[in-house]
MMTF fields as JSON, N, C-alpha, C and O atoms, coordinates in Angstrom:
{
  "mmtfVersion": "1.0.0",
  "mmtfProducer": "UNKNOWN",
  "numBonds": 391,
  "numAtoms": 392,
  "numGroups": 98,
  "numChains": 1,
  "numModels": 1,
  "chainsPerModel": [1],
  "groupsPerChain": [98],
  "chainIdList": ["A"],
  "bondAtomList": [4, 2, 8, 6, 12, 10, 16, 14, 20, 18, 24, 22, 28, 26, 32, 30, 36, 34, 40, 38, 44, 42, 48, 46, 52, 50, 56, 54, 60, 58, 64, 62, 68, 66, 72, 70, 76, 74, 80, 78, 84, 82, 88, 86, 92, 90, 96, 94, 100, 98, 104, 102, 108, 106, 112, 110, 116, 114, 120, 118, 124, 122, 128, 126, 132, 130, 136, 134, 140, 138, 144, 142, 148, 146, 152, 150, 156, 154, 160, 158, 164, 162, 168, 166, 172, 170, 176, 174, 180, 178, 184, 182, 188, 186, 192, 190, 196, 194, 200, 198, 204, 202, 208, 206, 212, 210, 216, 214, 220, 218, 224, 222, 228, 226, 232, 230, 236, 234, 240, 238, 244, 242, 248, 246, 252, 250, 256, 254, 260, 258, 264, 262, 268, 266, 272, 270, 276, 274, 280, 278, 284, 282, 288, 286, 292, 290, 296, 294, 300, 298, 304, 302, 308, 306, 312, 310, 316, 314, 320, 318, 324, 322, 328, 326, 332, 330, 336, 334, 340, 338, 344, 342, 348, 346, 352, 350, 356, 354, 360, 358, 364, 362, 368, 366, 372, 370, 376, 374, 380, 378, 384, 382, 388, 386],
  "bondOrderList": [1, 1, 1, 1, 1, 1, 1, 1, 1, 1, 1, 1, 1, 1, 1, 1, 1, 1, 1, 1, 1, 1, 1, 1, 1, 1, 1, 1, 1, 1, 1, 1, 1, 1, 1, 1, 1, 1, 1, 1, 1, 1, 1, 1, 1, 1, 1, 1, 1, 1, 1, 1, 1, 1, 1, 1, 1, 1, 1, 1, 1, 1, 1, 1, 1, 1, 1, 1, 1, 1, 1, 1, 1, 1, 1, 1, 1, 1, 1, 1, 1, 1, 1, 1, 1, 1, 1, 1, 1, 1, 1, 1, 1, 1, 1, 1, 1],
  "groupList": [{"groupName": "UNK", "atomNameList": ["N", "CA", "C", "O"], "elementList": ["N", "C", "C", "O"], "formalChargeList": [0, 0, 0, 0], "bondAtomList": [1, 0, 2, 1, 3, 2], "bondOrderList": [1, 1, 2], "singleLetterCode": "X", "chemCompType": "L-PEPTIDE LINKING"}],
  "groupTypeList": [0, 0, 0, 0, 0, 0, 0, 0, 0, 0, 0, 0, 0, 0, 0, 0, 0, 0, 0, 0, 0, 0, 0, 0, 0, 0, 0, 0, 0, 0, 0, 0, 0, 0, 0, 0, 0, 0, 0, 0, 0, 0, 0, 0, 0, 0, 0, 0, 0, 0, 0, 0, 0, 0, 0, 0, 0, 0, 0, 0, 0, 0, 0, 0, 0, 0, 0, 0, 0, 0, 0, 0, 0, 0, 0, 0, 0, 0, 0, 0, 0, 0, 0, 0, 0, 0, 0, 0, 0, 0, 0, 0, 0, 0, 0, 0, 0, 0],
  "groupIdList": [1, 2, 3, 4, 5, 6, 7, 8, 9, 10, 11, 12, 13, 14, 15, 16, 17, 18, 19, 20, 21, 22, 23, 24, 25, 26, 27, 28, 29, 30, 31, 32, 33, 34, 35, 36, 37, 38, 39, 40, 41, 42, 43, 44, 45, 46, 47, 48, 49, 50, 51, 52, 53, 54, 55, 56, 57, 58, 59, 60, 61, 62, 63, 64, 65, 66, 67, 68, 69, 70, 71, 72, 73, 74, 75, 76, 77, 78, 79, 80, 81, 82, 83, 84, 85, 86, 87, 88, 89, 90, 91, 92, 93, 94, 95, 96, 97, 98],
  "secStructList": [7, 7, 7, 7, 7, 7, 7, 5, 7, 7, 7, 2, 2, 2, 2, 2, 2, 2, 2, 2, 2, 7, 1, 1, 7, 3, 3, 3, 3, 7, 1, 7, 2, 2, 2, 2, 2, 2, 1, 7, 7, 6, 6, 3, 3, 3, 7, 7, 6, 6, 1, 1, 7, 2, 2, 2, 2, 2, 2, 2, 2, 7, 7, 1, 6, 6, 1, 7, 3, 3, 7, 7, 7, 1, 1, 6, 6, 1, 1, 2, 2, 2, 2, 2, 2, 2, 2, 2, 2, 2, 2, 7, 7, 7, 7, 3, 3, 7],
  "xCoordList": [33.125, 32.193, 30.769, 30.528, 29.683, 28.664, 27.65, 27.745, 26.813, 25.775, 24.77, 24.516, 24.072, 23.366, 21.652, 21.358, 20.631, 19.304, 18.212, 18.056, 17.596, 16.701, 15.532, 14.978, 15.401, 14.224, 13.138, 13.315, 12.243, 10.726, 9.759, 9.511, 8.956, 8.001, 6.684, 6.41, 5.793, 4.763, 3.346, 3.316, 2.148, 1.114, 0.627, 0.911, -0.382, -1.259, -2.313, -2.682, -2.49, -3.714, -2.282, -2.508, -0.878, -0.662, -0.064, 0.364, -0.039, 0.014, -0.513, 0.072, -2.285, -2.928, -3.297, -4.163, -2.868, -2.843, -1.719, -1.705, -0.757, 0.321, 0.122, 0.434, -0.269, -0.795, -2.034, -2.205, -2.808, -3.559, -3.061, -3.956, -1.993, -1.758, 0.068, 0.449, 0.667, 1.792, 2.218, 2.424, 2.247, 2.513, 4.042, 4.348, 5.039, 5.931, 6.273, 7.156, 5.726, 5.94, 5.677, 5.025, 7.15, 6.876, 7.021, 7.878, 5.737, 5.467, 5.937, 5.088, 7.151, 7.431, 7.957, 9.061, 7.008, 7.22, 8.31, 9.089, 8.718, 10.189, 10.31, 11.389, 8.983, 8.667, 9.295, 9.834, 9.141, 9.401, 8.2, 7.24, 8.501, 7.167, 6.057, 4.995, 6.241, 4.811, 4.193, 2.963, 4.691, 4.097, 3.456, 2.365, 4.03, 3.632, 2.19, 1.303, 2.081, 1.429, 0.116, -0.965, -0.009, -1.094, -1.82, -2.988, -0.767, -1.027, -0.13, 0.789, -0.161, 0.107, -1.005, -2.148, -0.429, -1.234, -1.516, -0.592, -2.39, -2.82, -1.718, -1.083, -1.325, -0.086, 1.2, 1.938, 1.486, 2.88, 3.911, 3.509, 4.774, 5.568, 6.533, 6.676, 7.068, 7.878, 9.54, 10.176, 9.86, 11.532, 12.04, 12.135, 12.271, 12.603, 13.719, 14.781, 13.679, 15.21, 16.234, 17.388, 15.637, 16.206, 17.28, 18.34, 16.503, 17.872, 18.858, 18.666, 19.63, 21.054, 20.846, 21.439, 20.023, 19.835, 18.558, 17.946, 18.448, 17.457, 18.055, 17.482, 19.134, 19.538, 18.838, 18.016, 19.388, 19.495, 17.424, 16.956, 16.9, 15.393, 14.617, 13.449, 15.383, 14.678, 15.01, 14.205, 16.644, 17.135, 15.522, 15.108, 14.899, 13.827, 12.984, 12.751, 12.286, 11.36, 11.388, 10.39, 12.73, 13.009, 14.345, 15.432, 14.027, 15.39, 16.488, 17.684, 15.575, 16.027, 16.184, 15.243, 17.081, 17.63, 17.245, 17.546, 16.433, 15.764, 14.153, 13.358, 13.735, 12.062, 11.745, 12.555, 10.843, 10.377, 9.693, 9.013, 10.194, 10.289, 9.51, 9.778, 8.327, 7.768, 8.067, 7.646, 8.617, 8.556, 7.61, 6.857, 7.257, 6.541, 7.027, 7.741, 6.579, 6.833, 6.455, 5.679, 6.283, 5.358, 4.628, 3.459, 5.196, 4.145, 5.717, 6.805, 5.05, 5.765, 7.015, 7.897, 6.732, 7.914, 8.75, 9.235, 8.988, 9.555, 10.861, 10.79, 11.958, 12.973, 13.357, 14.449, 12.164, 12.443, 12.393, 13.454, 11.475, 11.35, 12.658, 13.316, 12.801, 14.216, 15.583, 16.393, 15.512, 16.946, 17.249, 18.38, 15.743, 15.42, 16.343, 17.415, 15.298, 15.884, 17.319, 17.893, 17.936, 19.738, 20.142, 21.118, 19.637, 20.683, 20.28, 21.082, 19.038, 18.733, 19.431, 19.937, 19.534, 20.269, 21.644, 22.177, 21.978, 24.36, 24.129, 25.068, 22.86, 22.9, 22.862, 23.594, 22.206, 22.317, 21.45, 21.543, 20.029, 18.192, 18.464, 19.196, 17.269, 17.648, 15.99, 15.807, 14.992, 13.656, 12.895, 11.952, 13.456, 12.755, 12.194, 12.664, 11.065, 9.597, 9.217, 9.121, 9.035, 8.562, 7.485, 6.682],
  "yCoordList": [93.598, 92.514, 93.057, 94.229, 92.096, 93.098, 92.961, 92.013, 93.715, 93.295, 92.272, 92.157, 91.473, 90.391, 91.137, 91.533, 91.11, 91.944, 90.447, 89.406, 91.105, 89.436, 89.532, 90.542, 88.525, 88.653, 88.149, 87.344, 88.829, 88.375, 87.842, 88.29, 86.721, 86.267, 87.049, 87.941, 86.756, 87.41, 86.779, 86.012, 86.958, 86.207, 86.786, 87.826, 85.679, 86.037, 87.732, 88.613, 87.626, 88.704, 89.816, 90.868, 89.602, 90.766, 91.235, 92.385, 90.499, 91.419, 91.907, 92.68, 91.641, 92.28, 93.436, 94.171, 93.652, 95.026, 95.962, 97.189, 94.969, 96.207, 96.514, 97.658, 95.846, 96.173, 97.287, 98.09, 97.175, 98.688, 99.308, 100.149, 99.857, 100.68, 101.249, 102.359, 100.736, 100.977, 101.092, 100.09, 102.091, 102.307, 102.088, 102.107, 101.866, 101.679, 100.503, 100.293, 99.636, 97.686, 97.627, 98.144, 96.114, 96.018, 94.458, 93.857, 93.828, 92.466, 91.73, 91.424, 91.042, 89.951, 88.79, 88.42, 87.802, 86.792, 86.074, 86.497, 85.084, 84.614, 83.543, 82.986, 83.083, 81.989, 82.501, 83.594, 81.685, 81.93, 82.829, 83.03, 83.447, 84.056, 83.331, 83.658, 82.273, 81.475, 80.979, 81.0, 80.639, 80.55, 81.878, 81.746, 83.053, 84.069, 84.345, 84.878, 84.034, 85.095, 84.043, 84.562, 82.849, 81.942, 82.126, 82.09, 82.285, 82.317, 83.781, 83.514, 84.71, 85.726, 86.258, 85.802, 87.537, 87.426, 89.177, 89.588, 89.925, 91.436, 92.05, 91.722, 93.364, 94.314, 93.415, 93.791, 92.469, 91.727, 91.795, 92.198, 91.652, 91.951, 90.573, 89.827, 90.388, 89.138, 89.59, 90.464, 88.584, 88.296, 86.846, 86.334, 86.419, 84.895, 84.726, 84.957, 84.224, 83.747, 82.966, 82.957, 82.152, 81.08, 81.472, 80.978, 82.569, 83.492, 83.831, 83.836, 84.05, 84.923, 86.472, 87.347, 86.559, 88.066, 88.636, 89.704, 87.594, 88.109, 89.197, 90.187, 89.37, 91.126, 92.255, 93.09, 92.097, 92.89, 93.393, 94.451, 92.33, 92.175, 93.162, 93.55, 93.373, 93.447, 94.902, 95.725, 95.164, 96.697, 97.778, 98.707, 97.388, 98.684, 98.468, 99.446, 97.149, 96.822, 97.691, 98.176, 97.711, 98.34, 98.965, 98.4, 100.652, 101.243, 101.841, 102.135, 101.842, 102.373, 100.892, 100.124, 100.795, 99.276, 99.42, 98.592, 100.634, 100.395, 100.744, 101.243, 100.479, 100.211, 98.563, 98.045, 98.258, 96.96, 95.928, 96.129, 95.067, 93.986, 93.057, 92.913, 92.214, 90.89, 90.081, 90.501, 89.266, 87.849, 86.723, 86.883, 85.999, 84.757, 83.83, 84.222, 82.625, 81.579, 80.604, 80.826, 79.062, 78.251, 78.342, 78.728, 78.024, 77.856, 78.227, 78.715, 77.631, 78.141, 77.209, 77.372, 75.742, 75.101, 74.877, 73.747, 75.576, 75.627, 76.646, 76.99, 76.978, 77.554, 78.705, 79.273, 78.974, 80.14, 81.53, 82.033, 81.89, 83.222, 83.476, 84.491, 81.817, 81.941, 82.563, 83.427, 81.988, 81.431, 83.13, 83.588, 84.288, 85.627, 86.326, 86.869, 86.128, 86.946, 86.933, 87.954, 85.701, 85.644, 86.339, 87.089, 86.193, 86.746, 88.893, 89.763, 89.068, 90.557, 90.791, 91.912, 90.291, 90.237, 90.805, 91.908, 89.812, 89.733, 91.463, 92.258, 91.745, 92.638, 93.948, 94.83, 94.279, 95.104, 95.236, 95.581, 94.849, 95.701, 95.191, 94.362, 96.337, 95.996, 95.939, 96.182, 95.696, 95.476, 94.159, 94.414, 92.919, 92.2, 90.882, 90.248, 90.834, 89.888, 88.52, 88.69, 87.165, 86.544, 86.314, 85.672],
  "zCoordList": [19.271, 19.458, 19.322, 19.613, 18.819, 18.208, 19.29, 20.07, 19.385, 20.619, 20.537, 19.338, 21.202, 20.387, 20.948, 22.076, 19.471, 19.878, 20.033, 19.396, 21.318, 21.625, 20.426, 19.991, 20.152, 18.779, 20.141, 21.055, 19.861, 20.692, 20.034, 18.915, 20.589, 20.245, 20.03, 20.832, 18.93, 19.3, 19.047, 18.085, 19.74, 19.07, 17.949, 17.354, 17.721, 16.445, 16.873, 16.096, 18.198, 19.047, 18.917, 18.32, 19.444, 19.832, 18.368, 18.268, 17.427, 16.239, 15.545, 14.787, 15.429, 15.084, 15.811, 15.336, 16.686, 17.994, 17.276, 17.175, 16.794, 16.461, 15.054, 14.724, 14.277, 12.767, 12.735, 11.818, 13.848, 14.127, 14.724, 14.798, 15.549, 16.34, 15.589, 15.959, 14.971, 14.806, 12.868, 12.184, 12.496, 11.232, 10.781, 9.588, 11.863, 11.354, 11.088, 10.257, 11.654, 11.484, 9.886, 8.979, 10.335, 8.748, 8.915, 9.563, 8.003, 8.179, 7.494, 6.657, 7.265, 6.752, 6.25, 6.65, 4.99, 4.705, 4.668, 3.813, 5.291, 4.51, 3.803, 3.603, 3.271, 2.145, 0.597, 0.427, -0.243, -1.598, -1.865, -1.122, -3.357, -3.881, -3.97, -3.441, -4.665, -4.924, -3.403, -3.384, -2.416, -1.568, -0.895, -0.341, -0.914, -0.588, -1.167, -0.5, -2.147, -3.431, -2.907, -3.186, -2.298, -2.304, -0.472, -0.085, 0.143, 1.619, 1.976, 2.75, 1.738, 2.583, 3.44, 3.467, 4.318, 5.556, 4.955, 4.253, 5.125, 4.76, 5.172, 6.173, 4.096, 4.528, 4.789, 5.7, 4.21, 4.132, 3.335, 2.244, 3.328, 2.429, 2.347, 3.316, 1.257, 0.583, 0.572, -0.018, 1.482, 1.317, 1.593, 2.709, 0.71, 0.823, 1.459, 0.882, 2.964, 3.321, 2.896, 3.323, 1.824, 1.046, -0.142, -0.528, -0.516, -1.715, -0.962, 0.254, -1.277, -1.029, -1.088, -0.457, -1.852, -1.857, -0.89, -0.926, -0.117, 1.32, 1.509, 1.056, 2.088, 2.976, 1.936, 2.314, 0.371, -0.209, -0.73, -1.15, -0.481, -0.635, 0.828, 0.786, 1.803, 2.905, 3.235, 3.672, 2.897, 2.779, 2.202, 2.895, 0.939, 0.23, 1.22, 1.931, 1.561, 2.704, 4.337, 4.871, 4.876, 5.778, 5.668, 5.793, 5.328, 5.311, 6.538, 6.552, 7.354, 8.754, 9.894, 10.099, 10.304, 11.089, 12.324, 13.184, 12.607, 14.279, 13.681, 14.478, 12.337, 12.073, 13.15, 13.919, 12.949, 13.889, 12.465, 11.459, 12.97, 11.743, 12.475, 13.667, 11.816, 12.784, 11.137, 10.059, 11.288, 10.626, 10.319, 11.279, 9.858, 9.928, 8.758, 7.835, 8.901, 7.726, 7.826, 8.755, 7.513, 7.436, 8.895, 8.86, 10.205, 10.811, 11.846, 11.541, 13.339, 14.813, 15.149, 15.992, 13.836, 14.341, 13.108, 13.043, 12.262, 10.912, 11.747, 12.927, 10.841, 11.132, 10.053, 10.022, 9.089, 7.948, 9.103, 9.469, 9.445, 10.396, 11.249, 11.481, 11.716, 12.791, 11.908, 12.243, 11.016, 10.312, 9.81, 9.967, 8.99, 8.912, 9.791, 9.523, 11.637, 12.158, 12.539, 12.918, 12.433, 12.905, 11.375, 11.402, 10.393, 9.115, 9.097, 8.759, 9.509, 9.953, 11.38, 11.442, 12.137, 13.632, 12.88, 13.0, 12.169, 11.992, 10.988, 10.942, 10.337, 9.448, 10.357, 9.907, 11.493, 12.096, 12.843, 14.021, 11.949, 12.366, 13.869, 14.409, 14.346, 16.383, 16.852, 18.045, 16.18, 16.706, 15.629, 14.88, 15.739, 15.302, 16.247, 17.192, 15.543, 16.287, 15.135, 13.92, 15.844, 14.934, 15.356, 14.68]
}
């Protein structure tokens, strides 16, 4: 039975705290490209939860499954970031933040 990892919330303040203080975070998108490419956020990176080949997009992004992952996507009440961290959750990673 697999262990279940709590995904944590985070603000807008406490991630720009960790985007200066933490080199291993890795930020990101789970919009399509074109939305990315128009509204991304500095140092982000693109993985569309919507492909099928999300896991396989996020593997080069983060190769090690205890790096720290923060998420985002349209906004706080959309379900792309959510929908991310349960399909990275079943995949293994054990430090993710939306």
């Amino acid at each position: 039975m697999s262990q279940h990892v709590k995904i944590e919330k985070i603000s807008c303040k406490e991630l720009q705290d960790s985007m200066n203080t933490d080199d291993s975070m890795v930020l990101i998108d789970t919009l399509p490209p074109d939305h990315f490419q128009r509204t991304r956020l500095p140092e982000a990176q693109n993985a569309c939860v919507f492909d099928v080949t999300f896991l396989d997009q996020v593997n080069p992004l983060v190769p090690s499954k205890k790096s720290p992952i923060v998420l985002y996507g349209a906004d706080a009440h959309t379900m792309d970031a959510a929908t991310a961290a349960d399909k990275l959750e079943r995949a293994g990673y054990e430090r993710i933040t939306q």
